[in-house]
C-alpha positions as CSV (number, residue, x, y, z in Angstrom):
1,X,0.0,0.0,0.0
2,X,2.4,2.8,-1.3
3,X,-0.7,5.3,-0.4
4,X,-0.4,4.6,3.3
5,X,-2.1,7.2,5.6
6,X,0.2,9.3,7.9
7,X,-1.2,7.3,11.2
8,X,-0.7,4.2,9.9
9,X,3.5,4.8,8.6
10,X,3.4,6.6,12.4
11,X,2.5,3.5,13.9
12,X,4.9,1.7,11.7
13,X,7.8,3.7,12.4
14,X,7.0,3.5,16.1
15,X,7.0,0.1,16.5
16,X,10.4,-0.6,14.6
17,X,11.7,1.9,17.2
18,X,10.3,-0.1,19.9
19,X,11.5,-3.3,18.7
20,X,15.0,-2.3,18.1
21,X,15.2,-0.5,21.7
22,X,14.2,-3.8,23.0
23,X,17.2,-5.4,20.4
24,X,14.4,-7.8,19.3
25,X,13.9,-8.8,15.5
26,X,10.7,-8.5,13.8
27,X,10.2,-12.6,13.7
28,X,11.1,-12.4,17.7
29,X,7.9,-10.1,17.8
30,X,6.0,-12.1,15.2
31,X,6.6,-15.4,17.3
32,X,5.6,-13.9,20.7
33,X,2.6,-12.1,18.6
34,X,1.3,-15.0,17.0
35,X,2.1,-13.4,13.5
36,X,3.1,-14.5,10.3
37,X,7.1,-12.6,10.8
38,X,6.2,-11.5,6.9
39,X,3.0,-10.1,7.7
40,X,4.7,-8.0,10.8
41,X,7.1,-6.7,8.3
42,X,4.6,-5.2,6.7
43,X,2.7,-3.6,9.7
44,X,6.5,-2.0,10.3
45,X,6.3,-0.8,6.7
46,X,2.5,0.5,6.7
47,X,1.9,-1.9,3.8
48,X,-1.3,-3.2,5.8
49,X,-3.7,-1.8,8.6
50,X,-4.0,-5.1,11.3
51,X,-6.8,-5.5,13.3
52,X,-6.8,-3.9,16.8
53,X,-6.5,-7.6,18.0
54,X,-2.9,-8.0,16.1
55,X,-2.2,-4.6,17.3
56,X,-3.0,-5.5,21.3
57,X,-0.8,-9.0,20.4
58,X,1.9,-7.1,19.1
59,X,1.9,-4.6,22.5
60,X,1.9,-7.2,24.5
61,X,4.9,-9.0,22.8
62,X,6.9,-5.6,23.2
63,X,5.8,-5.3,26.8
64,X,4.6,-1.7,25.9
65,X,1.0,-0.3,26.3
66,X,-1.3,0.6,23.5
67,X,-0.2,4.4,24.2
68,X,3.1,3.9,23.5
69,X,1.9,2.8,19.9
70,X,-0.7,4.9,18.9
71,X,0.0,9.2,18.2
72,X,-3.2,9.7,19.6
């Protein structure tokens, strides 16, 4: 989705930050997620808008709260 809204590449963007603070890779979060490690690329890249479910998975895998994701 090269047409990505800004929220969605700000949520992106945040969560590669918080993955790489935590010196995790993105099929570390996948696993602890439940996620296909190709389909969390993608949420890092903004090429897909996941579910709030996938979102909440992910959060939890970080150890982070939803605030800490979301720029609202």
């Amino acid at each position: 989705m090269a047409d990505a809204d800004g929220t969605t590449r700000k949520i992106g963007k945040k969560l590669k930050e918080l993955r790489l603070s935590k010196s995790m890779t993105q099929a570390d979060i996948a696993a602890k997620a439940k996620l296909n490690v190709n389909y969390y690329a993608k949420i890092e890249r903004a090429d897909v808008k996941p579910s709030i479910e996938a979102y909440e998975r992910i959060a939890r895998a970080l150890k982070v709260t939803a605030s800490d994701i979301f720029p609202f």
